[in-house]
N, C-alpha and C positions, 0 to 999 in steps of 0.2 A: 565544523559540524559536531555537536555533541547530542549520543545515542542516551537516550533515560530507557533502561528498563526494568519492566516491574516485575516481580516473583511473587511467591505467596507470602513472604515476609511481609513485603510492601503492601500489598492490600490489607494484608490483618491492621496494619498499623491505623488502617483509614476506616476498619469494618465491613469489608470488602472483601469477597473473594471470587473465584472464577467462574463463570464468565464476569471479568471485570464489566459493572454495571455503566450506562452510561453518564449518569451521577458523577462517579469516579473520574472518569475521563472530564468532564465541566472540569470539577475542581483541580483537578491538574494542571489542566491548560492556562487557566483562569492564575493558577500561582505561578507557571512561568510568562504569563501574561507582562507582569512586572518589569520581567529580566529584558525586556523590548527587544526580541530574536526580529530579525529580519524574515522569517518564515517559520509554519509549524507545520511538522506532518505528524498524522496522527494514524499510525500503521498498526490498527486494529481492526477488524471486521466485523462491523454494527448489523451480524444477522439473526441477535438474539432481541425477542418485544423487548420493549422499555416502554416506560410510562409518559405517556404525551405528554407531563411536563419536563420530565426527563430532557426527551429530544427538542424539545421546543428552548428549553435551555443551553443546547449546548447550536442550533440555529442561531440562536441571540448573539450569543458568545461568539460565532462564526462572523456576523455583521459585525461587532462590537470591533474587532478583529482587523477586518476588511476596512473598519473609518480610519483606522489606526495604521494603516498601512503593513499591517501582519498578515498575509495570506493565511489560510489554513489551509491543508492537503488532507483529505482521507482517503485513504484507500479503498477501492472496491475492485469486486471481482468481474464484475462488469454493469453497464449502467444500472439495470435496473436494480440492486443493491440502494437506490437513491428513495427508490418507491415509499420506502415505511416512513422515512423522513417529508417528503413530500406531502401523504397520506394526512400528516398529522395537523395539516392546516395550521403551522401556527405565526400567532401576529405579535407585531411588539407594540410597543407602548401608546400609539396612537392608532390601532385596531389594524394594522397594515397588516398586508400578509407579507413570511417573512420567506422570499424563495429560496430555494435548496443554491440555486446558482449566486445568486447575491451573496452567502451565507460562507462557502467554503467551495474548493475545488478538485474534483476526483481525480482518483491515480488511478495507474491500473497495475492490479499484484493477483497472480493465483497461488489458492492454496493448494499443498501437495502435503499426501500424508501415502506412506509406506505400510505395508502388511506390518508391521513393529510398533505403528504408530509414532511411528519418527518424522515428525511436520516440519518443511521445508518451505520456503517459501521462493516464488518464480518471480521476477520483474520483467517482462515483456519490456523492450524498448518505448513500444507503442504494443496495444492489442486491440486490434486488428478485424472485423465482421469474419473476414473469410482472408484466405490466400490469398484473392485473387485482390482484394479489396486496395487499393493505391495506396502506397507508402504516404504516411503523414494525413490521414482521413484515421487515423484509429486514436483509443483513449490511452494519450501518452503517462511512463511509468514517471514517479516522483523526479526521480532523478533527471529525465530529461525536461519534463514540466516546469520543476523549478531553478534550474539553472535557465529556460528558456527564457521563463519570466523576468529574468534579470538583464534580457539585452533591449535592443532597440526595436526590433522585430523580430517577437517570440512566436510567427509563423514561419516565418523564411528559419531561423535557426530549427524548429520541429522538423521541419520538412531536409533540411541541411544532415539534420543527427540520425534519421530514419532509413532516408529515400535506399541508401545500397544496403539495407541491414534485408532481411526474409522474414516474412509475417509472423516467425515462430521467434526471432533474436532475441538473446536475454542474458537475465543471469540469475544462478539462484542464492540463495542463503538460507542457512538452516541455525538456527543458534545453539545447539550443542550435541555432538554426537556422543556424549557420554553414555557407556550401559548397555550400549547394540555394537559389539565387533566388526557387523558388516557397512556402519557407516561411518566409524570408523576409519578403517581403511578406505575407504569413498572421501574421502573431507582430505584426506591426505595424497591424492590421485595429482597426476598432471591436468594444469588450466589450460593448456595448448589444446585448439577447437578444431576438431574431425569430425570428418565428410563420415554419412552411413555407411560407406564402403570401405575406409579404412577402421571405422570400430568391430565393422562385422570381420575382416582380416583381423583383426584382433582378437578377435572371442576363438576363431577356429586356431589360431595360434596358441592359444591357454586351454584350450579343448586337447591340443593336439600335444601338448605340455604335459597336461595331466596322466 
């Protein structure tokens, strides 16, 4: 697996800067298009306009993609994130329409941001309607989506990776806690996973510390 990411150096160099346009993202893709990766995900958040030929560019590039046997993954926060792409009607070369589902395949990631402005990101297993909603009916996260898709039956394995996990499972990532002390010392915490009851024992313990 190799992670490409981009800073503000990287954009300058393309005439680009934040929110990375969707322009940017085409030509990207489009160059490691080349490098013939077995899958691509693309974990950025298309909730800024873009220019309908913008997005109808990088729909093409998602077919293009798909003939080729290159999945594409983008992330969204939950379906309807797909809307603006959809909205834009667009067709390829012989006036077809070209669908959001044909084109690339959604993950599902929230985003998290802190009073500091410290943005983290959540992977839900799968995410879920509700609680109550059955294990392996929710929009599963990259990581289980695309390892599924590489077996024999990438429902039985969803259903397999989900079914004992709780509508809330996950995991987060945050890419660098540089500048804020208090996450910081958060990034550097024990990964070992507690029940509400043992973290709340834990707060009156550091309460009772203090």
């Amino acid at each position: 697996v190799v992670v490409a990411l981009e800073n503000e150096a990287g954009l300058a160099a393309r005439g680009a800067r934040w929110p990375a346009p969707v322009q940017f993202h085409v030509q990207l893709l489009s160059e490691l298009e080349v490098l013939r990766p077995r899958a691509l995900l693309l974990d950025f958040l298309l909730i800024d306009p873009a220019p309908r030929e913008d997005t109808c560019a990088l729909l093409t590039l998602g077919a293009r993609l798909r003939s080729e046997h290159i999945p594409l993954y983008l992330a969204v926060t939950e379906p309807d994130d797909l809307e603006p792409l959809k909205a834009a009607g667009c067709t390829d070369g012989r006036g077809r329409l070209i669908k959001v589902d044909d084109a690339l395949y959604a993950v599902s990631v929230q985003r998290q941001a802190d009073d500091s402005d410290f943005v983290s990101r959540r992977y839900p297993f799968e995410q879920r309607a509700s609680n109550e909603a059955a294990a392996g009916s929710g929009l599963a996260s990259a990581a289980v989506r695309m390892y599924c898709d590489t077996v024999a039956s990438p429902q039985g394995c969803f259903a397999r990776l989900t079914r004992s996990r709780p509508a809330n499972a996950g995991f987060e990532l945050a890419w660098s806690p540089r500048g804020d002390p208090f996450n910081q010392r958060w990034v550097s915490s024990s990964c070992i996973p507690k029940t509400r009851s043992e973290e709340h024992t834990s707060e009156l313990q550091s309460h009772h510390d203090l």
